[in-house]
C-alpha positions as CSV (number, residue, x, y, z in Angstrom):
1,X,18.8,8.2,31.3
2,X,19.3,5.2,29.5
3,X,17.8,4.3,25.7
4,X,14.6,2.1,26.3
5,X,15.5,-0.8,24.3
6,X,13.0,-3.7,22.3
7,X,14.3,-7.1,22.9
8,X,13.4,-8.9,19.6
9,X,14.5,-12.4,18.6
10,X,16.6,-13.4,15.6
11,X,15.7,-16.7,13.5
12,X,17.3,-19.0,11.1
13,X,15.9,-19.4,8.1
14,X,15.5,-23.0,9.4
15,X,13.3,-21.4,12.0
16,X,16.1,-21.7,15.1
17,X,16.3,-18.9,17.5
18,X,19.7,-17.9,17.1
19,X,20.1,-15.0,19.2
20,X,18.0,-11.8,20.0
21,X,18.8,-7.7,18.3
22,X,18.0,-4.6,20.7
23,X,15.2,-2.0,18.8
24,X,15.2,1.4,20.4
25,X,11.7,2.0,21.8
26,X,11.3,5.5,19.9
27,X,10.8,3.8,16.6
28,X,9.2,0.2,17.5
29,X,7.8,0.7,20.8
30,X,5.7,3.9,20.5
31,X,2.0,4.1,21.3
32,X,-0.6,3.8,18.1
33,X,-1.2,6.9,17.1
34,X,-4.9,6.3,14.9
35,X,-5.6,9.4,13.3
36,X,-2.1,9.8,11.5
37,X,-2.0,6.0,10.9
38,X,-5.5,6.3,9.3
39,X,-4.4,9.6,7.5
40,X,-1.2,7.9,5.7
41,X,-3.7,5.4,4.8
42,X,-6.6,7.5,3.2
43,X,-3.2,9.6,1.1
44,X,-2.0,6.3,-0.2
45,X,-5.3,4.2,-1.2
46,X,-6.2,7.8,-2.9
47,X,-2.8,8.1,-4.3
48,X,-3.2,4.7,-6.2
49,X,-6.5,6.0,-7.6
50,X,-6.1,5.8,-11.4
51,X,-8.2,8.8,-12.3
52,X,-9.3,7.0,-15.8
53,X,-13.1,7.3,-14.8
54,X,-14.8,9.4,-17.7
55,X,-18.3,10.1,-19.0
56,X,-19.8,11.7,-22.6
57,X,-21.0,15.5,-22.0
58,X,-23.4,16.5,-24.4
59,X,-21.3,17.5,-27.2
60,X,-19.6,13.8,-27.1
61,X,-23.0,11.9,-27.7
62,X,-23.7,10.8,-31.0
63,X,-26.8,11.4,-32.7
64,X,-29.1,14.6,-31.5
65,X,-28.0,16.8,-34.3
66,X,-31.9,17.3,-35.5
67,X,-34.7,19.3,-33.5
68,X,-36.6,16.2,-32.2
69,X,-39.8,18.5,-33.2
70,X,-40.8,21.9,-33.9
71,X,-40.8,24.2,-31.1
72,X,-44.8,25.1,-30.9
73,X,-47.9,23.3,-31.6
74,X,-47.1,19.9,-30.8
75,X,-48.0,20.4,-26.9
76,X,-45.1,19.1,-25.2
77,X,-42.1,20.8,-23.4
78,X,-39.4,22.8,-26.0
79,X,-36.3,20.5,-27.5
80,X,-33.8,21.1,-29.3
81,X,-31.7,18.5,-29.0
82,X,-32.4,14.2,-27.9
83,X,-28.7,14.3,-26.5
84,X,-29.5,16.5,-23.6
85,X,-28.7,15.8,-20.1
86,X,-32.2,15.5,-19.2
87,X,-32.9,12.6,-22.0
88,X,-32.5,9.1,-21.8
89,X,-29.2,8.6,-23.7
90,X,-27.6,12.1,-23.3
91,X,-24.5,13.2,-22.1
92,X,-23.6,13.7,-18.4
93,X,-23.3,17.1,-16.4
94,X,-20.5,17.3,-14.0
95,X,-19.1,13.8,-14.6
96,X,-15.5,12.9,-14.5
97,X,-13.8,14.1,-17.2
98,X,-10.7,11.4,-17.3
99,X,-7.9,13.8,-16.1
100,X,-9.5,14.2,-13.0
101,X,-6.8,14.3,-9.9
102,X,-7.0,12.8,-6.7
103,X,-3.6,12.8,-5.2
104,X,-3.3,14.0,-2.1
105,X,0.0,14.5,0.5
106,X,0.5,14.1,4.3
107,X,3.7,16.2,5.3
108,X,6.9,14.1,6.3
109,X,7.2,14.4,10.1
110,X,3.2,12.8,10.2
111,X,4.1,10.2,8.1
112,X,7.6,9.0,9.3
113,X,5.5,9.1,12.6
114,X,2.4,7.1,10.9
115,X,4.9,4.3,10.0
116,X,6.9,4.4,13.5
117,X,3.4,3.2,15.1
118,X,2.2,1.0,12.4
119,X,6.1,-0.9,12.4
120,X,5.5,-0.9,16.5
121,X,1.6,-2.0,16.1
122,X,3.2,-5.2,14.4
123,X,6.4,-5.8,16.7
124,X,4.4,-9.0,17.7
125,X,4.3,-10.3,14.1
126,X,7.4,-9.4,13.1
127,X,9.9,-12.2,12.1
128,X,13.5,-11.2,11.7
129,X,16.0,-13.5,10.0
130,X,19.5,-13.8,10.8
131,X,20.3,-13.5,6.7
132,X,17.5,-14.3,4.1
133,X,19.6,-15.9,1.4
134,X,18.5,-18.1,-1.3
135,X,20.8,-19.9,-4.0
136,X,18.4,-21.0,-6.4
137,X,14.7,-19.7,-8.2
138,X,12.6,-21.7,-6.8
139,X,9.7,-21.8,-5.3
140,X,9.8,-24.7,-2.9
141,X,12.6,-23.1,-1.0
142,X,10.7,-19.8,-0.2
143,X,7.5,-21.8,0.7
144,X,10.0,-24.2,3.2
145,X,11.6,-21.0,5.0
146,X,8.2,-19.3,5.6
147,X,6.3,-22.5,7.3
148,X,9.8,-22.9,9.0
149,X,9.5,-19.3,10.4
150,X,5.8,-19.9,10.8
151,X,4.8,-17.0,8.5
152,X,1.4,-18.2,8.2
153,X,-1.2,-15.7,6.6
154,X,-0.6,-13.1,4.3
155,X,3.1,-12.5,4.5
156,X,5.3,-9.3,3.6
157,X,9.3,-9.7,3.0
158,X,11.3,-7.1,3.1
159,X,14.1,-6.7,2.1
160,X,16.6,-4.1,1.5
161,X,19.3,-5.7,-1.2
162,X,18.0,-6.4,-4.2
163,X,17.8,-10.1,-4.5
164,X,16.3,-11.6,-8.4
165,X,16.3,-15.5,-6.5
166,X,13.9,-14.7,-4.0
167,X,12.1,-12.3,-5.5
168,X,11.5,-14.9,-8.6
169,X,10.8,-17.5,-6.1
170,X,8.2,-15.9,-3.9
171,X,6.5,-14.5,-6.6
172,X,3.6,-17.3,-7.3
173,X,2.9,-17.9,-3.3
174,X,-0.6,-16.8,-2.8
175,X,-0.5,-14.2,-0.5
176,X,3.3,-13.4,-0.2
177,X,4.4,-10.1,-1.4
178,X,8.1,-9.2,-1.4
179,X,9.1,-5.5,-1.4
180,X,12.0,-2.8,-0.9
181,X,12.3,-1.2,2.6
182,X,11.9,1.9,0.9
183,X,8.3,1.3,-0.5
184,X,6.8,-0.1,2.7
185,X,3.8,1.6,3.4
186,X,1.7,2.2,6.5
187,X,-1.0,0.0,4.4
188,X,1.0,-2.7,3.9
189,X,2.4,-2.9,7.7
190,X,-1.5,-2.9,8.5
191,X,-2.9,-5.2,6.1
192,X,-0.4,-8.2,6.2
193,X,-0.7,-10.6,9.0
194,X,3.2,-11.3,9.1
195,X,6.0,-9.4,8.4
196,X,9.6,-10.9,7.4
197,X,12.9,-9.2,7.5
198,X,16.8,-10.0,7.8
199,X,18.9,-8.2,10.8
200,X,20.3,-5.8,7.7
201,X,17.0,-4.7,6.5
202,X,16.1,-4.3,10.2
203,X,19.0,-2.2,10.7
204,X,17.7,0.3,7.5
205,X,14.4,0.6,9.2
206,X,15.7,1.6,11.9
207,X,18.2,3.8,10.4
208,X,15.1,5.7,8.1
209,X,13.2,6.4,11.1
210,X,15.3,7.0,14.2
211,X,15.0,10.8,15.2
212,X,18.4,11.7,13.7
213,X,17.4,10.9,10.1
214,X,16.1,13.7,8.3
């Protein structure tokens, strides 16, 4: 039986169609699959957590070295110290401590699967460019190729050669992030409205997923 194929078409970067490149349906064509999409979501947004968060315990707060008052006679409760938990101004029990750690994992197979559904979720909004090639740093040229290409909204280029001119370039568009193939995340497929590519970087997508790559 014969490879289901994704007919997909290729663009200028004047915005012309120029021809069309076959995806095979096991990569760009599979069903969403919510719960390991949502999963590779909840491991990166945790992942990114900073883990800097810290509070005083009790032995951290200054002042409180002196019994606020004696410990009978005076009618009120025992104290021994104003920098108790319990007072206004004292250290914190059970808060984080600053080296706290919230990484968390999602095993290979559920993630190469999580970004197979979230690259086939967006097959409609993905724009592939015959070769995405710019001679200069500047700005102008990147913001002319997207509104050819019609990348309206908040736009994610790809790419998979390092290129200095068009990462320079698309650097101060609001709402245009450019990134290696290799750090394209299930967030990132979900949270930009248009996603940019040339047939090569296609080709390593395809390559990093398909069923044969490890």
């Amino acid at each position: 039986m014969a490879e289901k194929k994704i007919s997909v078409p290729v663009y200028s970067q004047a915005g012309e169609k120029v021809s069309t490149v076959s995806l095979p349906a096991d990569v760009f064509g599979l069903e969403e699959n919510a719960q390991v999409m949502h999963d590779a979501v909840v491991v990166y947004q945790a992942n990114m957590r900073q883990d800097t968060a810290k509070t005083k315990k009790r032995d951290e707060v200054s002042g409180g070295g002196k019994k606020p008052w004696r410990q009978k006679g005076t009618g009120r409760a025992r104290a021994g110290s104003s920098r108790s938990p319990i007072w206004v101004g004292g250290g914190t029990v059970f808060g984080p401590t600053g080296v706290q750690n919230h990484t968390i994992k999602q095993n290979r197979k559920e993630h190469k699967l999580a970004l197979k559904c979230a690259y086939s979720s967006k097959i409609k909004d993905l724009i592939v460019v015959d070769e995405l090639k710019f001679a200069e740093k500047k700005t102008k040229n990147v913001v002319k190729t997207l509104s050819d290409l019609k990348a309206t909204g908040k736009v994610l280029i790809i790419y998979s050669e390092f290129d200095e001119n068009l990462i320079l370039s698309a650097q101060n568009i609001a709402r245009v992030v450019v990134t290696p193939v290799e750090n394209v995340s299930v967030y990132d497929l979900a949270y930009f409205d248009k996603i940019v590519m040339d047939k090569a970087t296609l080709k390593v997508v395809e390559n990093l997923l398909s069923e044969e790559a490890k």
